[in-house]
Residue, then its C-alpha position, 0 to 999 in steps of 0.5 A: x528441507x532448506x527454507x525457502x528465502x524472500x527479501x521484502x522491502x519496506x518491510x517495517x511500514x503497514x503492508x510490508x509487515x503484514x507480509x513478514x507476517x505472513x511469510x514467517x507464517x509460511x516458513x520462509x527465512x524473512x529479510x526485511x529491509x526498510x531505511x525507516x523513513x516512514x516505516x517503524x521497528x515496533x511494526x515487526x520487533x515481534x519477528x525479532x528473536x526468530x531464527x528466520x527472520x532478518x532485519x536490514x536497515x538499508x535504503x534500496x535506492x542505494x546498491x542492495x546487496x543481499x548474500x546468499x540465495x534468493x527465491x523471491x522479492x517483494x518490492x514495497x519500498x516506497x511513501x505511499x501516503x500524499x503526506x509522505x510523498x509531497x515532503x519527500x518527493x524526490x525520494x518517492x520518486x528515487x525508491x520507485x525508479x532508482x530502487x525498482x532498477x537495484x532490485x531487478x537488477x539484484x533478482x536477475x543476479x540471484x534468479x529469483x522472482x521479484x513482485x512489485x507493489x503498484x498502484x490503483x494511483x497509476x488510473x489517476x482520475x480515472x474516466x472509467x469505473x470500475x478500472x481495469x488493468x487495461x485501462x491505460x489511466x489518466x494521470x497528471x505528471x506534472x501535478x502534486x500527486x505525480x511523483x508518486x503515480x508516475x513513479x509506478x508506473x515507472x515501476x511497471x515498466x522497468x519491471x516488464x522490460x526485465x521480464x521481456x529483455x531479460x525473462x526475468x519472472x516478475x509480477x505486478x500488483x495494483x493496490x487499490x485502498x487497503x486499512x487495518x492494524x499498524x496503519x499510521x493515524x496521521x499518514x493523511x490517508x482518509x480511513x486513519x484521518x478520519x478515525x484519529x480525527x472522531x478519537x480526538x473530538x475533531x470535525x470529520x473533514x472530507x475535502x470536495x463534496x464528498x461523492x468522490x468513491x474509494x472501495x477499501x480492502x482489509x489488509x489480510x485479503x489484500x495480503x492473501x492477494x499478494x501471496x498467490x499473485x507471487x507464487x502464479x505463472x502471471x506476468x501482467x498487472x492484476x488488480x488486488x482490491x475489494x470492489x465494494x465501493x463507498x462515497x467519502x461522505x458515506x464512509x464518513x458518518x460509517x466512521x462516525x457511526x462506528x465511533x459513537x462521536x457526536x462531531x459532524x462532516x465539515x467540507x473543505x475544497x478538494x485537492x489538485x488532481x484528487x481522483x473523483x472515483x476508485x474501484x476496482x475490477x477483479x475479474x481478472x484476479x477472480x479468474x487467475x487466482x481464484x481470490x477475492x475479498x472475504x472480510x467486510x468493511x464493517x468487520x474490518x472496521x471494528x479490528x481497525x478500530x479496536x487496533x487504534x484505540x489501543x495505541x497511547x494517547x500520544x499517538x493521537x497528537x496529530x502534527x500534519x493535520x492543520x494543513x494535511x487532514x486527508x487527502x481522501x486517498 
């Protein structure tokens, strides 16, 4: 029986790996398509010597051209960290819309189905809690976090213009905080801040007064999310994410319990437009798809941790943090 053929892209970055992972897992032939501007080869240089696997280093906002058949898509081509997205705004922006358009464009031409990987940022500093896909958001389009939050919500829409003029079949997910192996230490993610900051003997710094919320799912639920979001019959947005939700301040002396560090929480003032509580509602995902998250934080942490300490001591040098520490995103 022929494999079945799927093009993720920015496969070489945190979750794109993780879904090469999983569809070679599934037997699928893996085109993973990345131009490496935050992404890293050694996230899938073990997929390498595999007859069905396929690497292309290409930049989606450029025309992608893909020979042969295609069943599937995943869109997770993009900076998905606010240090990434402030040095690289144009980019960010381009990958979300621009790329958005070639891959749709290219799923159209090969009749397969695309998903796409939006974002919990498309809330904004949300007014509800916890955020249903309904929830329209409340984003600041014009502020620093704008070219990332409303290049996906760019996404979305261009997505279901597809799937309404077009019938193209398309799916959406919402992400909402996810860690694990193979995240950057120094992206300016708050989970990856804070531990590079105990494992360097460095003051955890939470910017604001620490009672903002953010609810963190590990990487294999969210990547089991994905997976049967792809393969349903549902064409809206669905929340992918674990509803159990933490302050900043909380989850720092958690970090600094699960270290044995003995540095203390200092404050700084919170960024512009920084969203003051992230939770999501999975009704919808529960029902749909019958999934929810099985890992908990605690053990999550542990193989997060384990994955970190693991890395050479130069992957500790820290060249953002003097002015990026975390965004507590």
């Amino acid at each position: 029986m022929e494999r079945k053929r799927v093009l993720i892209t920015g496969a070489a970055g945190f979750l794109g790996s993780h879904l090469c992972d999983r569809f070679i897992k599934e037997d699928y032939h893996v085109i993973a398509m990345d131009n490496l501007i935050t992404g890293d080869l050694q996230n899938i240089e073990h997929l390498f010597a595999l007859e069905n696997f396929e690497f292309s280093h290409h930049d989606v906002s450029k025309f992608v051209y893909v020979p042969g058949k295609l069943d599937y898509i995943l869109h997770f081509a993009s900076p998905a960290s606010p240090i990434d997205y402030l040095k690289i705004p144009i980019q960010t922006l381009k990958v979300g819309s621009l790329g958005t358009h070639n891959l749709l464009g290219l799923a159209k031409n090969k009749k397969a189905r695309m998903i796409i990987a939006s974002t919990s940022e498309v809330y904004g500093d949300p007014s509800v809690n916890p955020q249903p896909e309904e929830y329209w958001g409340n984003v600041n389009p014009v502020g620093p976090r704008g070219v990332y939050d409303e290049a996906k919500r760019f996404q979305e829409a261009m997505t279901m213009a597809y799937h309404t003029f077009h019938g193209l079949e398309t799916r959406i997910v919402r992400i909402f905080n996810t860690y694990g192996p193979r995240m950057r230490l120094n992206d300016g993610r708050v989970l990856p801040a804070f531990i590079g900051q105990a494992l360097r003997g460095e003051d955890l710094t939470v910017f604001g007064d620490g009672s903002q919320t953010r609810s963190f799912c590990y990487v294999d639920d969210l990547v089991e999310g994905i997976y049967r979001l792809l393969l349903s019959d549902y064409a809206q947005p669905v929340n992918i994410g674990n509803p159990d939700e933490i302050t900043i301040s909380q989850f720092a002396e958690e970090i600094i319990k699960l270290t044995g560090t003995t540095q203390k929480v200092i404050y700084k003032d919170l960024p512009v437009d920084d969203p003051k509580q992230r939770r999501p509602d999975i009704t919808k995902a529960r029902a749909l798809l019958n999934w929810e998250p099985k890992i908990s934080r605690a053990e999550g942490l542990k193989i997060t941790y384990a994955y970190f300490k693991s890395l050479p001591a130069e992957a500790l040098i820290n060249k953002e943090h003097k002015d990026f520490t975390t965004y507590n995103r």
